[in-house]
N, C-alpha and C positions, 0 to 999 in steps of 0.2 A: 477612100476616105469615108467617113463615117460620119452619116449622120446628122444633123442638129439633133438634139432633144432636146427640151423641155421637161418642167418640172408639171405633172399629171399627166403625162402623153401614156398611153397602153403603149407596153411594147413586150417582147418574148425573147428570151436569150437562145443564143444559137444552140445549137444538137452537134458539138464536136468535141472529141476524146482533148479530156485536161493536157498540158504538157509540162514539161519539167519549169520553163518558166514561169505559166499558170500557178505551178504548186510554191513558185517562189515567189511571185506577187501578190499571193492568197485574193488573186480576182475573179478567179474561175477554177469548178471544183464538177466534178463530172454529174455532182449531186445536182447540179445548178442546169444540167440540160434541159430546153424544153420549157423551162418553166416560166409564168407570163406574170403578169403584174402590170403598176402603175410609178413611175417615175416620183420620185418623192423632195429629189435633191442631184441636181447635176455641177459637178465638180470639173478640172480643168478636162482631164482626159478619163474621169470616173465617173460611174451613176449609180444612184441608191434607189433603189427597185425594192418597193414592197411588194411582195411575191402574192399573188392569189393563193389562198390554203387550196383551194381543190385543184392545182396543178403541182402539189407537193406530192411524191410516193406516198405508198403507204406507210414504209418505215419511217421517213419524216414528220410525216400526220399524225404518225400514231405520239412520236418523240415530241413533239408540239403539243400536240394537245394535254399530254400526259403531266409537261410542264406547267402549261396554264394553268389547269386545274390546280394542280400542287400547288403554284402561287397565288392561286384565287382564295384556296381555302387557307391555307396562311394568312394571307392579309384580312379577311373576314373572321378568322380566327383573334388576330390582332386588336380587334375593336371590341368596343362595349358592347353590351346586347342593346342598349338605348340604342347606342352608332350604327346596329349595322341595320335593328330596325326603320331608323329614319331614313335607309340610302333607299331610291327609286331603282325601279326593275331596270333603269338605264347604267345605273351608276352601281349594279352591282353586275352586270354583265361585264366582268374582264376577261378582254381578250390580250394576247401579245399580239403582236403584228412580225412577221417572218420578213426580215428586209434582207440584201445582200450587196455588196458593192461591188460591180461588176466594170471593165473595160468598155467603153461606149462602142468598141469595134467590134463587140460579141452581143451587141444588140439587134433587132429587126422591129420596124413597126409594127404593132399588132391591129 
């Protein structure tokens, strides 16, 4: 049986090869090994895990960050020079957040 979680609990998805079910529930993807995060939203038998970026690959990292950017400067592209001069060094740091919805039986505490 698996588990309680909670919504904020650290926890780390297991390190085991996808299977044909996996690929048919789109809850677990080989990409998803290993990787840890913080609990965002738990569902009946699902959880939504936002994933730490420094436990992403590097082909990920790179495909994320590559994104962000690209929608960063888009949407600051989007605005007046007034606009984007009155946003604060907080509210112009856009980041995405990397979540994933996983089986709670392929989770571990972290």
């Amino acid at each position: 049986m698996a588990a309680a979680f909670k919504e904020g609990d650290r926890v780390r998805i297991v390190d085991r090869e996808a299977t044909a079910e996996d690929l048919k529930s789109g809850l677990y993807y080989n990409h998803f090994r290993g990787l840890s995060g913080t609990i965002q939203k738990v569902y009946a038998t699902e959880v939504a895990v936002e994933v730490d970026q420094a436990t992403l690959s590097e082909a990920v990292a790179t495909r994320h960050n590559e994104m962000q950017e690209q929608k960063k400067n888009d949407w600051l592209a989007s605005l007046s020079e007034e606009g984007r001069n009155r946003l604060t060094p907080k509210e112009r740091d856009f980041r995405y957040r990397y979540t994933v919805l996983v089986s709670a039986r392929d989770l571990l505490a972290a």
